[in-house]
C-alpha positions in Angstrom: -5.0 -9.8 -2.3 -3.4 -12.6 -3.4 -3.6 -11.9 -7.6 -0.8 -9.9 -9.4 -1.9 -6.7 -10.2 -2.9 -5.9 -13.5 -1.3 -2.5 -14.3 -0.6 -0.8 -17.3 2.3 -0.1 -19.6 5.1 1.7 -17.9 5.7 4.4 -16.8 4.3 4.4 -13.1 4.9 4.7 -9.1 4.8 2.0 -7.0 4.6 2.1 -3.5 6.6 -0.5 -1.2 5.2 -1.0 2.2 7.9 -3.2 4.1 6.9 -4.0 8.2 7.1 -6.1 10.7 3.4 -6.2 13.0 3.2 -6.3 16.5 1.6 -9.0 18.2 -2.3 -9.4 17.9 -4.8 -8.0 15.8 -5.8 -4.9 17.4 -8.3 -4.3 14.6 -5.5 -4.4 11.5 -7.9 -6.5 9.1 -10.4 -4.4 8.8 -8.8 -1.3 8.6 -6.5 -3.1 6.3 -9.5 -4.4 4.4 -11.0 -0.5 4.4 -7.7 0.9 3.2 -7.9 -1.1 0.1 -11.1 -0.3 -0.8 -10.4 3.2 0.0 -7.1 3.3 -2.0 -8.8 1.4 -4.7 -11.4 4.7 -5.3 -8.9 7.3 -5.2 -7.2 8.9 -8.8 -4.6 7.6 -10.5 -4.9 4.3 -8.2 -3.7 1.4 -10.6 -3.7 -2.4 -8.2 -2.2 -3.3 -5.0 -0.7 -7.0 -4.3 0.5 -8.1 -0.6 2.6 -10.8 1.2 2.8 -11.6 4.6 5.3 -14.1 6.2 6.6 -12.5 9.4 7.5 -9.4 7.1 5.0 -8.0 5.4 5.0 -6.1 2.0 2.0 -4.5 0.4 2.8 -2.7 -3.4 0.5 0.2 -4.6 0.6 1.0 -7.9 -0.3 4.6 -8.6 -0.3 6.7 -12.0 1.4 9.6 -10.6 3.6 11.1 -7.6 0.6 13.7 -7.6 -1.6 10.5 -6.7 0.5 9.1 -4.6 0.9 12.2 -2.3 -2.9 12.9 -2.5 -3.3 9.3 -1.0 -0.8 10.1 1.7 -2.9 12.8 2.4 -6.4 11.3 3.3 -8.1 11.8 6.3 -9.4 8.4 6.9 -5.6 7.3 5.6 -3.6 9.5 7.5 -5.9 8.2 10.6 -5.2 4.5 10.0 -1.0 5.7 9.6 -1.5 7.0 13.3 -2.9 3.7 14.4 -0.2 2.0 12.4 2.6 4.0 14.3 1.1 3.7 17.3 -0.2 0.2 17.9 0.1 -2.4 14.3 3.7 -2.0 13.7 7.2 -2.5 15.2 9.2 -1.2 12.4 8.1 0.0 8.5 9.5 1.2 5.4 8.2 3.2 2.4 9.5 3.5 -0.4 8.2 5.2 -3.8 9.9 4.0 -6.7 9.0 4.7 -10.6 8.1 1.8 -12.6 10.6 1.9 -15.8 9.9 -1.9 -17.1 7.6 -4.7 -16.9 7.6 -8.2 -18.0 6.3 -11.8 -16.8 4.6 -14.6 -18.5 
């Protein structure tokens, strides 16, 4: 996950995923892995990009608030948010933010 993601003309909803992991991998990469693929096969889904350097932040970009909350929503998602809670992380934020303006080179 290392490319920009190539997403569309504004307006959309990003997703900001801010956290700090606890030590170990305790099976985070391949749920990780799985809950990109899985994102990347719902509606409305757009790219994802991610950075870890002792804080790690993982951006979704989705369509809609609609999407977004439908993605909240999944089984096998809402399962891996448990895990997260309970054993991956030591502190998280989201935040949902519209995307107004875009630009780069």
């Amino acid at each position: 996950m290392s490319e920009i993601a190539k997403t569309p003309e504004p307006p959309y909803y990003a997703v900001i995923f801010s956290s700090h992991r606890t030590e170990g991998d305790n099976g985070y990469r391949e749920i990780a892995e799985r809950m990109v693929a899985l994102a990347a096969s719902q509606p409305g889904f757009l790219g994802v990009e991610s950075a870890r350097e002792g804080l790690g932040i993982t951006v979704s970009y989705w369509e809609s608030l609609e999407d977004i909350a439908n993605w909240k929503k999944h089984s096998e998602h809402r399962e891996a948010q448990r895990i997260g809670h309970e054993t991956w992380y030591s502190d998280f934020r989201v935040r949902v933010a519209k995307v107004e303006r875009e630009y780069g080179i």
